[in-house]
C-alpha positions, 0 to 999 in steps of 0.5 A, spaced: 040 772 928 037 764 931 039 762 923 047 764 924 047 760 929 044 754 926 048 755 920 055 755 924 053 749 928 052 745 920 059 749 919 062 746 925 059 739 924 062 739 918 068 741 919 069 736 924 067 731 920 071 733 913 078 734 919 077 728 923 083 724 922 087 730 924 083 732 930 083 724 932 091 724 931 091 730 936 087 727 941 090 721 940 098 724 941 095 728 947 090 722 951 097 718 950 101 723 953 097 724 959 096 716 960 104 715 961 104 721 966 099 718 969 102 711 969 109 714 972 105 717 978 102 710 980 095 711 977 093 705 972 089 708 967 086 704 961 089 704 954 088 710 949 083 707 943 086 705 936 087 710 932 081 707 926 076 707 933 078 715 934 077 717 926 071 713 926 069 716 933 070 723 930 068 722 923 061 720 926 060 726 932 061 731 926 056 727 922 051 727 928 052 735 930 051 735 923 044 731 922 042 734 927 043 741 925 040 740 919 034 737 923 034 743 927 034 748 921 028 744 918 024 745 924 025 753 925 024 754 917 018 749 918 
């Protein structure tokens, strides 16, 4: 049961990073319109990041939950 687990953690991982530049362009659309509300109301708020910095920025957290999945799963078969 603990192994399921772990392997669909390594599966999301994954997913993240092989669909990071989809989610990225989500975020970012949403992050951008949340910024302009905020800015309508009065409320300064720094400015969404560029599009290469989130592709990267999720390409590498899918990569990290992966690793470390991986290193998990390592550890539980040793």
């Amino acid at each position: 049961m603990d192994m399921w687990m772990e392997m669909t953690r390594l599966v999301i991982g994954l997913a993240i990073a092989f669909f990071h530049r989809p989610i990225a362009d989500f975020m970012l659309e949403q992050e951008t319109s949340l910024v302009v509300l905020f800015r309508q109301r009065g409320l300064m708020l720094p400015s969404v990041p560029r599009r290469s910095t989130a592709h990267t920025l999720y390409f590498l957290t899918g990569i990290g939950i992966a690793l470390f999945e991986v290193s998990r799963i390592w550890w539980l078969i040793r």
